[in-house]
C-alpha positions as CSV (number, residue, x, y, z in Angstrom):
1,X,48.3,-15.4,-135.5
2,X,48.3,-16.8,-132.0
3,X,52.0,-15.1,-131.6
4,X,50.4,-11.3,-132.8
5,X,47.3,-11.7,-130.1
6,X,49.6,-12.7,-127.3
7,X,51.7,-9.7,-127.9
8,X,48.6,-7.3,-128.0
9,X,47.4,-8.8,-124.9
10,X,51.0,-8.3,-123.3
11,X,51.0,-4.2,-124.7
12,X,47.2,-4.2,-123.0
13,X,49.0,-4.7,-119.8
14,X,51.0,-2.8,-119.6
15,X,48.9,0.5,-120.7
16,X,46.6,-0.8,-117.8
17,X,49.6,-0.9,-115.5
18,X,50.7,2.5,-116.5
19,X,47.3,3.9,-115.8
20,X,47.3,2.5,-112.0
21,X,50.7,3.5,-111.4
22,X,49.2,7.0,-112.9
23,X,46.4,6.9,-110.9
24,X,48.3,6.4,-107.8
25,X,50.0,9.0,-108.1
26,X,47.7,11.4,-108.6
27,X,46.2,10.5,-105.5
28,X,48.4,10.0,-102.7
29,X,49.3,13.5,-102.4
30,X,45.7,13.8,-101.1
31,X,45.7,11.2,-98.8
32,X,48.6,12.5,-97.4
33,X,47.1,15.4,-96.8
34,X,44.2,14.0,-95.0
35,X,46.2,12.1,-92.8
36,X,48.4,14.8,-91.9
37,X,45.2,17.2,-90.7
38,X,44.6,16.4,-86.7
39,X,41.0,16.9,-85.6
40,X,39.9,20.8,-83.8
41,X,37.6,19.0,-81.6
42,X,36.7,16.2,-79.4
43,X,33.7,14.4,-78.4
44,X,32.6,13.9,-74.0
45,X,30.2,11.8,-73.2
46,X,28.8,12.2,-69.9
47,X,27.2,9.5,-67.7
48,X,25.2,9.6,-64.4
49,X,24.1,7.3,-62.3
50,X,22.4,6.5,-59.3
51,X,23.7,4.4,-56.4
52,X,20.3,2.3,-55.4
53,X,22.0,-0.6,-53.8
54,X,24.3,-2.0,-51.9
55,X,27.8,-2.7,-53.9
56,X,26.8,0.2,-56.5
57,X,30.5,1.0,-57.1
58,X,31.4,-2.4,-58.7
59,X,27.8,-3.7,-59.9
60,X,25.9,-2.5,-62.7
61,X,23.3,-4.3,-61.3
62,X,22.9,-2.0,-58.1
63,X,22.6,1.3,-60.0
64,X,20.0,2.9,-62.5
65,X,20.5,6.1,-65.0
66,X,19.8,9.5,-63.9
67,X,18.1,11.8,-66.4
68,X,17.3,15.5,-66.3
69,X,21.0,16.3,-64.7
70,X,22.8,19.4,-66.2
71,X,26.3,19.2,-67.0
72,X,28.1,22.3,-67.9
73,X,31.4,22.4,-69.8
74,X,34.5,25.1,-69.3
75,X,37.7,25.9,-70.3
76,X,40.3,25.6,-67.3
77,X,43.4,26.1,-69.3
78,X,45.5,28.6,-67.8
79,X,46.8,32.0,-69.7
80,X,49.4,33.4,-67.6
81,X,48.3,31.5,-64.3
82,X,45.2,31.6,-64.3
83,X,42.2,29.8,-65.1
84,X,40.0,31.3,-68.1
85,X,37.3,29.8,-67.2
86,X,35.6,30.1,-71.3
87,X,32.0,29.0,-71.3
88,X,31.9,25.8,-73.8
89,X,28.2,24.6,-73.8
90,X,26.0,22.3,-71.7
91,X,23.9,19.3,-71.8
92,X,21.0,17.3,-70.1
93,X,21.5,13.6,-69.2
94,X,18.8,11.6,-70.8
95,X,18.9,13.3,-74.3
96,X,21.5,10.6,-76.1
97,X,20.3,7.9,-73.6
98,X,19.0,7.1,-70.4
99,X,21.4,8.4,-67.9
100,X,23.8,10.3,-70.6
101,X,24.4,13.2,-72.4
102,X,27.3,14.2,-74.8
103,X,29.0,17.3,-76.0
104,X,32.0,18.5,-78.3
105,X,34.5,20.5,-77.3
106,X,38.0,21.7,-78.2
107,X,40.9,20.0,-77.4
108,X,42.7,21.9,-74.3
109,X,44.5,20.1,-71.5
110,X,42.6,21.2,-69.0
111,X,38.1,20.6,-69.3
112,X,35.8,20.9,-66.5
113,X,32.9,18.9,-66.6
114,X,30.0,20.2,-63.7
115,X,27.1,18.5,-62.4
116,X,24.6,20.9,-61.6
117,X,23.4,20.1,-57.7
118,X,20.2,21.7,-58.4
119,X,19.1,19.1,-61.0
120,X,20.3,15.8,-58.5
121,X,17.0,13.9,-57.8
122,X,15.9,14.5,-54.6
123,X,17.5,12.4,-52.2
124,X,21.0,11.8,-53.9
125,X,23.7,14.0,-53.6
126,X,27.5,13.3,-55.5
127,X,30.3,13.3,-53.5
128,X,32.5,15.4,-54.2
129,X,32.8,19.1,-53.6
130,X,32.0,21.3,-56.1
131,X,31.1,17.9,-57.7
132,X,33.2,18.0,-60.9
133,X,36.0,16.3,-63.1
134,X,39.1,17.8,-64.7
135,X,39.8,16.2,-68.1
136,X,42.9,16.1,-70.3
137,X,41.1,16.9,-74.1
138,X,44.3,17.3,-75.5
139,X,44.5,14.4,-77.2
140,X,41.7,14.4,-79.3
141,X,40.7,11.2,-78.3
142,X,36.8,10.7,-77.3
143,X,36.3,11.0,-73.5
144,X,34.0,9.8,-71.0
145,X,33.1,11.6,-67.5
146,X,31.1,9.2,-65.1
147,X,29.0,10.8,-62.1
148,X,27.8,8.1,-59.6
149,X,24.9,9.9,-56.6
150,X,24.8,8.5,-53.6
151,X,21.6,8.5,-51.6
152,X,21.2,11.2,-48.9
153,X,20.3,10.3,-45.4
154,X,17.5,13.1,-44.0
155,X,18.3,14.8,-41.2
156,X,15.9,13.8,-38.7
157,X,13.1,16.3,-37.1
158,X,12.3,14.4,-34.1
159,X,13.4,12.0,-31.6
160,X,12.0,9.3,-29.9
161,X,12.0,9.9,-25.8
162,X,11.4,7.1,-23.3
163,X,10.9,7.6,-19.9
164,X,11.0,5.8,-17.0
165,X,9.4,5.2,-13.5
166,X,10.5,3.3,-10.8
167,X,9.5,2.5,-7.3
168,X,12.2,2.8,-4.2
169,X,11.6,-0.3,-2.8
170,X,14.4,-0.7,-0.7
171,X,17.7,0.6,0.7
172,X,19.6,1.7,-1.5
173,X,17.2,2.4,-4.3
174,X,19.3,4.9,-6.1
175,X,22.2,2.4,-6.6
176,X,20.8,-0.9,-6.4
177,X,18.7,-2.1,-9.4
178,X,17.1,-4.9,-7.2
179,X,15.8,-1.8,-5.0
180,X,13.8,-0.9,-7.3
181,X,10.4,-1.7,-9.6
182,X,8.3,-0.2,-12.2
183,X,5.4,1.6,-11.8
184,X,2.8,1.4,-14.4
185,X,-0.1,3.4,-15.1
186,X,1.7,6.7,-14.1
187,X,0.4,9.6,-16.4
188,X,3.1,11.5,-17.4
189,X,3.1,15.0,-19.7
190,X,6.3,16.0,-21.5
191,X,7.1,19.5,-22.0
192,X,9.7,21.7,-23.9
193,X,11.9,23.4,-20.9
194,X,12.6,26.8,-22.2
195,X,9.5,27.4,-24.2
196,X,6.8,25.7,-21.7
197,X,5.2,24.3,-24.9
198,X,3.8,20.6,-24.0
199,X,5.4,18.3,-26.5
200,X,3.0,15.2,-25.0
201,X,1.6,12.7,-23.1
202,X,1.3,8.9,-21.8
203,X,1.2,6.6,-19.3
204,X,4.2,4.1,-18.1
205,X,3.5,0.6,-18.9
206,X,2.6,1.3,-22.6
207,X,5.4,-0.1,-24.5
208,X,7.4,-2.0,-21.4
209,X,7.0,-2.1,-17.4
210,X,7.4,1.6,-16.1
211,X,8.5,2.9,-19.2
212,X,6.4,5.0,-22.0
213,X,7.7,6.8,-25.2
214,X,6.4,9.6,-27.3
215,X,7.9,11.2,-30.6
216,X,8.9,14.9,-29.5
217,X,10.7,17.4,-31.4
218,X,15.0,18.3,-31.0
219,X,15.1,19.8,-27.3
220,X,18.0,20.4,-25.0
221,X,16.0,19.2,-22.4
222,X,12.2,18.7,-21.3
223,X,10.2,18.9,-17.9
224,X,8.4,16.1,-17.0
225,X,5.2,16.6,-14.8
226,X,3.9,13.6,-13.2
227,X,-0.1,13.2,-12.5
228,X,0.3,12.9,-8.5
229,X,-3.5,11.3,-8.8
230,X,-2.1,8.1,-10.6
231,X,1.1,8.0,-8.4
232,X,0.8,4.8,-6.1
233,X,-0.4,5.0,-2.4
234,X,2.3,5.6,0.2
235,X,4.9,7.2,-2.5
236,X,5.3,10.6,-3.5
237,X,6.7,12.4,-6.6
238,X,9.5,14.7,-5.7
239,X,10.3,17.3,-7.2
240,X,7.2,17.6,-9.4
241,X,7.9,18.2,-12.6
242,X,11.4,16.6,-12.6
243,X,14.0,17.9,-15.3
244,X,15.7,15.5,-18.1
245,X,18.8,17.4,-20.2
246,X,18.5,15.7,-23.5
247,X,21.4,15.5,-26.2
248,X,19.4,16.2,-29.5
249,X,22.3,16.4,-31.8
250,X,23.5,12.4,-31.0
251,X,21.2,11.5,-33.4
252,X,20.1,8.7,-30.9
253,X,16.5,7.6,-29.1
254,X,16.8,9.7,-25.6
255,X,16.0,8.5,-22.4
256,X,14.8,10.2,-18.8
257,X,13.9,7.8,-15.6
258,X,12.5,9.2,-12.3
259,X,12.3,7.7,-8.9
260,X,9.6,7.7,-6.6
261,X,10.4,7.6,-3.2
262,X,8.0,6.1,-0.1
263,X,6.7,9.2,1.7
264,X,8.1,8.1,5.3
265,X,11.5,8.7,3.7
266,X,10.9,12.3,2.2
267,X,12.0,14.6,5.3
268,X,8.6,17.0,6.5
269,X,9.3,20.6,5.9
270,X,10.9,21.8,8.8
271,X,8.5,24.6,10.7
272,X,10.3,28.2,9.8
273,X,11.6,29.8,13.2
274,X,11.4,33.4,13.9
275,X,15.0,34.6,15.5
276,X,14.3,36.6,18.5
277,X,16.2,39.2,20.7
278,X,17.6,37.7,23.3
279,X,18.1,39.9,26.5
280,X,21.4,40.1,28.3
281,X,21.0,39.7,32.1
282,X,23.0,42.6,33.8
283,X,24.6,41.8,37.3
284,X,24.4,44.4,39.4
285,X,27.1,46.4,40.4
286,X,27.9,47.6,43.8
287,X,29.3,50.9,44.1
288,X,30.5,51.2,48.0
289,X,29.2,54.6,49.6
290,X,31.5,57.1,51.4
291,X,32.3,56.2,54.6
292,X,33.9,58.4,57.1
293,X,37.4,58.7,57.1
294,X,37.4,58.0,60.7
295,X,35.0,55.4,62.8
296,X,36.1,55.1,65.4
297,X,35.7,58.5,66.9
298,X,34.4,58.7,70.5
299,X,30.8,60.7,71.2
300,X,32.9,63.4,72.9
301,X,34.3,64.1,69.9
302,X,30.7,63.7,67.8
303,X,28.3,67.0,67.5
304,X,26.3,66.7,70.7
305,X,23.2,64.8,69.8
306,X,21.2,64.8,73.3
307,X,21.5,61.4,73.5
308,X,24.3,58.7,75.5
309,X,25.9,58.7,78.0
310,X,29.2,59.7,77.6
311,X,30.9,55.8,76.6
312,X,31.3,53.5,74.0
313,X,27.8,52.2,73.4
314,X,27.0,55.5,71.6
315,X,29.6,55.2,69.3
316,X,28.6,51.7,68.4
317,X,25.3,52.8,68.1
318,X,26.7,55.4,65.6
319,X,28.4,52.8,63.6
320,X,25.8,50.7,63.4
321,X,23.6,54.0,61.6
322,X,26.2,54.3,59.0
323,X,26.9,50.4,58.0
324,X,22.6,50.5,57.8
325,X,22.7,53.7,55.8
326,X,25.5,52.4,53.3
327,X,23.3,49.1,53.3
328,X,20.6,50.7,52.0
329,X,22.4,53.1,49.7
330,X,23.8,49.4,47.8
331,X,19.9,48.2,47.5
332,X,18.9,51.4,46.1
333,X,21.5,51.4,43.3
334,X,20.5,47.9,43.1
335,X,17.4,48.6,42.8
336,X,17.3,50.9,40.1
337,X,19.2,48.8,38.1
338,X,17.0,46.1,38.2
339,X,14.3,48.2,37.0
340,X,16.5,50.0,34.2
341,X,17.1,46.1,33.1
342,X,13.2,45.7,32.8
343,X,12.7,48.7,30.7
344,X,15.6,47.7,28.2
């Protein structure tokens, strides 16, 4: 009896056996059919961050999630060279979890993953330019595209300009600081050069000895006009307003420092002088007077004038009246060009 049940239970066996081996395989041809099907489609999980402190690139510690970013998703494959560029879908950080988003897509070797600029949070700004990554989704294999924004120093409006007046105390004032010393309580106004506009005032001594500031906007340079009332006795602002060329663009606090010199040192203004004509003294000229070819000719051979004696002494005489005559013939001319000088 025990012999018969042990060889049922043996025969039991080996139907079950049967059945698994059966069993088997009926279905392995399916599973290898399962494991032979590769997936269409892969899964990209963006992530977006925001840099909020200092070491953000290494701690997690220094950075915080960044919702409401768009990411768009294309195609970058090429056909024939170039880039097709196939729309394939979007998503908004923040909608799978603070800071993330995620999308599927179809494996290609070449996805571009976008950040939109126009959703950054004000102040940030990402990197890179167009700010994107290039992924391989060939594989398959989930992928993850981080996006770390960086804050965004403002451009600044305005610029602080301090300006400065001294005192010449001493020679060489202009090279020498121990020549020189602030003067306080000077009232200063500050205006845009080209436009006239006045950007402000104040009055030296307010934030150090001779020196004042005031916030004014990017200039190329300003004039500053100095209230000759508050100017200290026995100095003298010159020239009044005096010019300072700024340098907007360094990004830098400008400065602009006037000197005031003592009046005995500023030369007077010189009287203007009136050129006049100046008249050119003529010497006269002599012009010698005909004389006769022959003096000394005797009376006898003179016309007969009535008068001598027949000798010399009349033709002395004679000579005499013509050296007198030519005399006065020279004064004349003289004369007459004296008086032609006073009428020029």
């Amino acid at each position: 009896m025990v012999q018969q049940n042990t060889r049922f239970r043996h025969l039991r066996l080996m139907l079950t056996g049967m059945l698994m081996l059966v069993g088997l395989g009926a279905f392995s041809p399916g599973m290898a059919a399962q494991d032979g099907v590769e997936p269409e489609t892969t899964v990209v999980t963006v992530n977006v961050n925001l840099c909020i402190d200092v070491g953000c690139t290494e701690l997690p510690e220094a950075v915080a999630p960044a919702d409401g970013v768009r990411i768009d998703f294309s195609d970058d494959s090429t056909a024939d060279g170039v880039g097709t560029g196939v729309d394939l879908g979007s998503c908004v950080t923040g909608e799978l979890e603070p800071g993330a988003c995620a999308i599927e897509v179809p494996r290609i070797e070449s996805l571009f993953v976008l950040l939109d600029a126009t959703t950054v949070p004000e102040g940030f700004a990402v990197e890179s330019n167009p700010p994107g990554l290039l992924l391989d989704a060939s594989s398959g294999e989930p992928l993850t595209a981080p996006f770390l924004l960086f804050p965004v120093e403002p451009e600044p409006e305005t610029t602080t300009l301090t300006t400065s007046i001294l005192l010449c105390v001493a020679a060489g004032c202009t090279e020498l600081p121990e020549a020189v010393e602030p003067a306080d309580g000077i009232g200063l106004e500050i205006s845009d050069t080209v436009t006239g506009d006045v950007l402000g005032t104040c009055v030296t001594g307010d934030v150090a000895p001779g020196d004042c500031a005031i916030e004014i906007p990017l200039v190329d340079s300003v004039d500053v006009l100095i209230d000759e009332r508050t100017v200290p006795e026995g100095f003298m602002a010159e020239p009044n307003p005096g010019q300072a060329m700024l340098d907007p663009t360094s990004g830098e606090p400008q400065t602009a420092s006037f000197l005031l010199l003592p009046v005995e040192q500023i030369p007077p203004e010189e009287p203007t002088v009136v050129p006049t004509e100046v008249l050119e003294e003529v010497e006269p000229t002599l012009v010698p007077t005909q004389a006769p070819e022959d003096t000394d000719q005797t009376v006898s051979a003179l016309p007969d004038t009535g008068t001598g004696d027949g000798n010399g002494s009349a033709g002395l005489l004679l000579t005499a009246s013509v050296l007198a005559m030519a005399v006065l013939g020279l004064a004349a001319i003289g004369v007459r060009r004296v008086v032609g000088r006073a009428e020029v």
